[in-house]
C-alpha positions as CSV (number, residue, x, y, z in Angstrom):
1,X,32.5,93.4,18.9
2,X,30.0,95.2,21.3
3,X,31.3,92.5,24.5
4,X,35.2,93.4,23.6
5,X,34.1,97.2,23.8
6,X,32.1,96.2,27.0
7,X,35.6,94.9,28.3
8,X,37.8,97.5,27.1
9,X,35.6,99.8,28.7
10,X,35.3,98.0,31.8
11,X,39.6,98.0,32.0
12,X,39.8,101.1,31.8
13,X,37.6,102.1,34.2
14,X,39.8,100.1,36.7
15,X,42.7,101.7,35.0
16,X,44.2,98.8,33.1
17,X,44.2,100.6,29.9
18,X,45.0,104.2,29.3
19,X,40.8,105.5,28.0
20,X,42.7,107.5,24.9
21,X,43.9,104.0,23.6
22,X,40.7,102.5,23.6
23,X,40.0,102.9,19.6
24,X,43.3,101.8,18.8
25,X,43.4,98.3,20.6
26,X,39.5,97.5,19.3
27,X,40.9,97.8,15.5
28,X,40.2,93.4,15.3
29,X,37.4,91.7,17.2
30,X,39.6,89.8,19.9
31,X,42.4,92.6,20.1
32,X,41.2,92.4,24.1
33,X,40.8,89.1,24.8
34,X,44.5,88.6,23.2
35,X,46.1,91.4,25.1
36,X,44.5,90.4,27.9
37,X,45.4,86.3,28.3
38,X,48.9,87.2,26.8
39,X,49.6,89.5,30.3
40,X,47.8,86.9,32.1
41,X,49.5,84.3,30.7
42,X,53.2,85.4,30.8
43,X,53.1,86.8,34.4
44,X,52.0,83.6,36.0
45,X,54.4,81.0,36.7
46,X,53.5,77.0,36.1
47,X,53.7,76.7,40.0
48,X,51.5,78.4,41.6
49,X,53.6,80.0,45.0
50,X,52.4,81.3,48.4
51,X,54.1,82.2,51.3
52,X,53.8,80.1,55.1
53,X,51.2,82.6,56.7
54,X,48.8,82.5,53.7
55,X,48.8,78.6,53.4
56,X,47.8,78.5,56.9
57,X,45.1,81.1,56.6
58,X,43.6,79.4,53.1
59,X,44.8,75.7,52.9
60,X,41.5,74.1,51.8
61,X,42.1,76.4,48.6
62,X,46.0,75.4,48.2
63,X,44.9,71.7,48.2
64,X,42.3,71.8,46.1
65,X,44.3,73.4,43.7
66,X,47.0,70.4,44.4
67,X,44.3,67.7,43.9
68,X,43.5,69.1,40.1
69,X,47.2,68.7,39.2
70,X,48.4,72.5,40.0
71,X,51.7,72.2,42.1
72,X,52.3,74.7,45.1
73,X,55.6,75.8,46.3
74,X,56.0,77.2,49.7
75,X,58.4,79.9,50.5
76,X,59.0,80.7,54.0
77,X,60.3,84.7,53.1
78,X,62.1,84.1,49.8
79,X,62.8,80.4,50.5
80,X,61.5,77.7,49.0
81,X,61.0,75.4,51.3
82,X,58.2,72.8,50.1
83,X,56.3,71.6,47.4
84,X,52.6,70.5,47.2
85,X,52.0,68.0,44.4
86,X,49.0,65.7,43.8
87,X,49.1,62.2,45.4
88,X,50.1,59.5,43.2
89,X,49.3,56.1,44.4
90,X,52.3,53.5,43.8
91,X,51.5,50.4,42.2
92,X,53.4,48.5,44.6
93,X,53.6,48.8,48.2
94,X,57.4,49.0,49.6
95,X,59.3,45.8,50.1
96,X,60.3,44.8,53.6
97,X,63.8,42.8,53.5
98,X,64.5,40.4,56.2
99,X,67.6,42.1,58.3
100,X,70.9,40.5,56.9
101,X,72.0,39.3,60.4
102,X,70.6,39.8,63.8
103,X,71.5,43.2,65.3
104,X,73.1,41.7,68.1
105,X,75.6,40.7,65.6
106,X,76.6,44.4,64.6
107,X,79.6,45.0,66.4
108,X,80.4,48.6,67.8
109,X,83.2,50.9,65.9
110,X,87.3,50.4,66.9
111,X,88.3,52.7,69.6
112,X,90.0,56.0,68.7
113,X,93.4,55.3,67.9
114,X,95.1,57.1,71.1
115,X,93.8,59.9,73.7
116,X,91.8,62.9,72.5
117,X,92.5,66.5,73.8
118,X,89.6,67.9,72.5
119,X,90.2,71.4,74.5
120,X,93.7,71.5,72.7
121,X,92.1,70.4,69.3
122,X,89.4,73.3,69.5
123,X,92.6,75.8,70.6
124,X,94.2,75.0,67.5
125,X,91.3,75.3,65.4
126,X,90.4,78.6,66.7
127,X,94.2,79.8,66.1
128,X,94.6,78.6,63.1
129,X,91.3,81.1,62.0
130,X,92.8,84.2,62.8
């Protein structure tokens, strides 16, 4: 009981708890641990995230944290934009095929059917905008 008063001293001395509520949230022996890992717990996401400029500045932590099995999502501003996940060895390497006929073979595409006027195409394209 004396380490949960220790804590609930110590938050709100840094203003995490109101001091008049003190007495009221040490009525039961882990009253602060619970309140405390149930905030922690429901404001953190199961993906950590971090922003372009602080993965450059601390990557060795962002891998690390990769390598124990804690994804990261990048957003560049507010957009996700890549994940880092740990590395998962495959089983089996990928299979090479053999080509199904020399390239040489691969003919090129048919011709366009008649003349293209692409300056008249992109005139009616505009016009038809307006």
């Amino acid at each position: 009981m004396a380490a949960n008063l220790d804590a609930a001293r110590a938050m709100a001395v840094i203003g995490r708890w109101p001091a008049d509520r003190l007495d009221r949230r040490l009525r039961h022996p882990f009253a602060v641990m619970t309140i405390h890992d149930y905030h922690e717990t429901m404001k953190k996401s199961p993906e950590r995230t971090v922003r372009v400029a602080t993965l450059k500045a601390r990557l060795s932590e962002y891998l690390r944290a990769a390598r124990r099995g804690h994804p990261v999502v990048v957003y560049d501003r507010d957009t996700p934009i890549a994940r880092l996940v740990p590395y998962q060895a495959s089983e089996a390497p990928l299979a090479v095929r053999r080509p199904l006929r020399p390239l040489r073979e691969v003919g090129f595409p048919p011709p366009l059917v008649g003349p293209v006027d692409s300056l008249r195409d992109l005139m009616e394209e505009r016009q038809s905008s307006r």
